[in-house]
DRENVOVO-925637 format. One record per residue (C-alpha): residue in one letter; y negated, x negated, z negated. Coordinates in steps of 0.1 Angstrom, whole numbers, padded with zeros to 4 digits, always signed. Example, Ala and Ser with C-alpha at 12.3 -4.5 7.8 and 13.67 -1.06 7.14 Angstrom:
REM DRENVOVO-925637
A+0045-0123-0078 S+0011-0137-0071 
REM end
This chain:
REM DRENVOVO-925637
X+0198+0095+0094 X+0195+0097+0135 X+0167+0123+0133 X+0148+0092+0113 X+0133+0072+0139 X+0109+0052+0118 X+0103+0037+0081 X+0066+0031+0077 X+0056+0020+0044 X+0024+0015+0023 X+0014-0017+0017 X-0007-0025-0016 X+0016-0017-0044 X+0045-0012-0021 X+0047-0039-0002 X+0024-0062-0021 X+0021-0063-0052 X-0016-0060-0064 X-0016-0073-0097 X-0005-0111-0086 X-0040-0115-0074 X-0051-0115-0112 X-0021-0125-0125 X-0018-0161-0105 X-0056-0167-0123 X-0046-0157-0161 X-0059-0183-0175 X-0089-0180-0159 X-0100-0147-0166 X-0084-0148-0197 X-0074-0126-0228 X-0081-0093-0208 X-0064-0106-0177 X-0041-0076-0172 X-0066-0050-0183 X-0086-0060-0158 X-0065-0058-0128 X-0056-0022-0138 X-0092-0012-0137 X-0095-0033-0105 X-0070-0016-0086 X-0082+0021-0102 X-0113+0020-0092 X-0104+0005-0057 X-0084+0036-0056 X-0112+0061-0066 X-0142+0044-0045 X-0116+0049-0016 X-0114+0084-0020 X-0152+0092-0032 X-0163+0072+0000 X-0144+0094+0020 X-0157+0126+0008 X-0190+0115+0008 X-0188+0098+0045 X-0196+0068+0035 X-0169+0042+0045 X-0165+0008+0044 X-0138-0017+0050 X-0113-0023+0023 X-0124-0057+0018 X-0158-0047+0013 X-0144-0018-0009 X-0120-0044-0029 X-0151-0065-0040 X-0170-0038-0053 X-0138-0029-0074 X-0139-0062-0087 X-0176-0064-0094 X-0168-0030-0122 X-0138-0047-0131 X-0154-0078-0143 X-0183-0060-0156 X-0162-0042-0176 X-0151-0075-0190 X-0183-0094-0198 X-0172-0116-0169 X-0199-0109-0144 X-0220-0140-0142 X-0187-0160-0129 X-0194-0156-0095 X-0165-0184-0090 X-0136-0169-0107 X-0144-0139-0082 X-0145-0156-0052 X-0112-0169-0070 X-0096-0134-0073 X-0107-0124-0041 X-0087-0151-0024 X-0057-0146-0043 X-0061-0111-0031 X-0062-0122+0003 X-0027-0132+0003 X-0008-0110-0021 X+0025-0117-0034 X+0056-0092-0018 X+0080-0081-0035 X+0110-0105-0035 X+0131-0074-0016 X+0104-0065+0007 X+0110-0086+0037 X+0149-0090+0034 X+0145-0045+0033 X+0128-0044+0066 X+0148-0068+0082 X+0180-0046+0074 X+0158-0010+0088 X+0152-0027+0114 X+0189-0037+0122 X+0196-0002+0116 X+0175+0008+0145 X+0148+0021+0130 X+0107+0013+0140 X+0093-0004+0107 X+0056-0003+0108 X+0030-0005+0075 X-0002+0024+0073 X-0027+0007+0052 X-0061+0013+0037 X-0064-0021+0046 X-0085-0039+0072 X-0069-0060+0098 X-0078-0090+0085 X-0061-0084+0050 X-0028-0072+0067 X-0022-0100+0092 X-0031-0125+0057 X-0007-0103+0036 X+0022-0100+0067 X+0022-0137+0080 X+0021-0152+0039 X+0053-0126+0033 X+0070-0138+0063 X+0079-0100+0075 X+0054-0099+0111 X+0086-0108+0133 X+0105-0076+0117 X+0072-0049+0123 X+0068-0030+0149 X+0033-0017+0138 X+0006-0027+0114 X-0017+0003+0116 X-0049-0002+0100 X-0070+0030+0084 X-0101+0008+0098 X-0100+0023+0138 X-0102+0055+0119 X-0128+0052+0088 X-0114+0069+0062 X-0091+0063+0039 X-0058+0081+0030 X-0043+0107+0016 X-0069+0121+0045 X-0048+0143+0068 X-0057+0121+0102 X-0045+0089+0090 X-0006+0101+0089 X-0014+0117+0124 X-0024+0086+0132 X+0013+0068+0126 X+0028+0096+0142 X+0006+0088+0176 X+0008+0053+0177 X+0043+0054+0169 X+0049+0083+0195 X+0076+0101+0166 X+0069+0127+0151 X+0064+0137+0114 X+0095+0148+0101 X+0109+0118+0122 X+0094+0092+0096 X+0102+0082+0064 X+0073+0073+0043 X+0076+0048+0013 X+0052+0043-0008 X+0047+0034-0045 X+0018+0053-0049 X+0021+0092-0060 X-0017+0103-0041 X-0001+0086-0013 X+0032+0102-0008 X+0017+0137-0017 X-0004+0132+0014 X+0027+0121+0039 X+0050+0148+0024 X+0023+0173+0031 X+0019+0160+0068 X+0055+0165+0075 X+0067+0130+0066 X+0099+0124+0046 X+0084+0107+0012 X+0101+0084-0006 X+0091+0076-0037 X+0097+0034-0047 X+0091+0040-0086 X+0093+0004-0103 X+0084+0019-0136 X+0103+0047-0139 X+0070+0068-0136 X+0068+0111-0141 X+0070+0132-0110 X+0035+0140-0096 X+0027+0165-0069 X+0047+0190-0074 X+0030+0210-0040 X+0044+0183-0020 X+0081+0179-0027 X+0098+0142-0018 X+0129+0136+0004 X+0142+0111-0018 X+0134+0080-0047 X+0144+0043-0051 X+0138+0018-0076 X+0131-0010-0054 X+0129-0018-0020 X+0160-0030-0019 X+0179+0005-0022 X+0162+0023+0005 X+0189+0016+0036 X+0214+0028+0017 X+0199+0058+0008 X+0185+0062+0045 X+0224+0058+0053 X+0231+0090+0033 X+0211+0114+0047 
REM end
């Protein structure tokens, strides 16, 4: 565990969880409700990637909104521009995870640099990490924005390592998403894997260093290494 010097962790879907955005507005968007925040979050997952192979960023919020504009397309609910303006606000300020803040409080007590690598833009994270509570426990909130592109892209886990000043195999990356761990593991990181749903191993190329069910379990299994 001393060679660890610091947990950074992904933030939407790790962190924050994504689907509260949609789920706090049921009502409103009705029947489809949770339909349509899976096809949110997908496609703000693939235009993240396609608009960094084509060079064409723009900031997550930007990216988020065009997500949502497919998503509610998808649904017949495009003419309601105020239900997304709505969804967009709730997105704002995700819901944590009930473990998240009390987990990198005890990191933190264990010595360790905490930190968050996001595809989000600054503005999202300091909304996200001052409504959670957790910005007194991070030592970083490092932003894929001063870069402009998005991860699993190679430069953005360089990126923790220099602002950081650790270096790879000195991290341990958590993250609930698969893409997102393959890309750490294969920079050197240590990858853990925070699987809620009991999900398939992905990635086979890129091996991970450990797996928790929640938040929650990670010191201790930081402890046994």
């Amino acid at each position: 565990m001393d060679s660890i010097k610091a947990c950074v962790f992904d933030a939407y879907g790790t962190l924050f969880d994504v689907h509260s955005a949609v789920m706090k507005h049921a009502d409103e968007v009705g029947q489809h409700a949770e339909a349509l925040s899976t096809v949110w979050r997908q496609r703000q997952l693939e235009y993240s990637w396609t608009r960094t192979l084509m060079n064409r960023y723009v900031d997550f919020w930007v990216l988020t909104g065009e997500a949502l504009d497919f998503a509610l397309r998808s649904y017949q609910l495009e003419g309601r521009a105020e239900l997304k303006k709505t969804l967009m606000n709730a997105y704002f300020e995700l819901s944590a995870y009930e473990d998240a803040a009390e987990t990198l409080r005890r990191l933190r007590e264990m010595g360790k640099k905490v930190a968050i690598l996001s595809n989000g833009n600054d503005a999202m994270l300091r909304a996200a990490v001052s409504a959670a509570g957790i910005a007194t426990v991070l030592d970083a909130c490092l932003s894929v924005d001063e870069l402009r592109i998005y991860k699993p892209d190679p430069r953005v886990y360089q990126f923790a390592c220099d602002r950081l000043g650790v270096l790879p195999n000195q991290i341990c990356f958590v993250s609930s998403n698969a893409w997102d761990l393959g890309g750490a593991a294969t920079s050197g990181f240590n990858a853990v894997r925070v699987n809620r749903q009991n999900g398939p191993l992905e990635y086979e190329f890129a091996p991970l260093r450990g797996q928790v069910h929640a938040l929650a379990e990670l010191p201790a299994l930081l402890a046994a290494w």
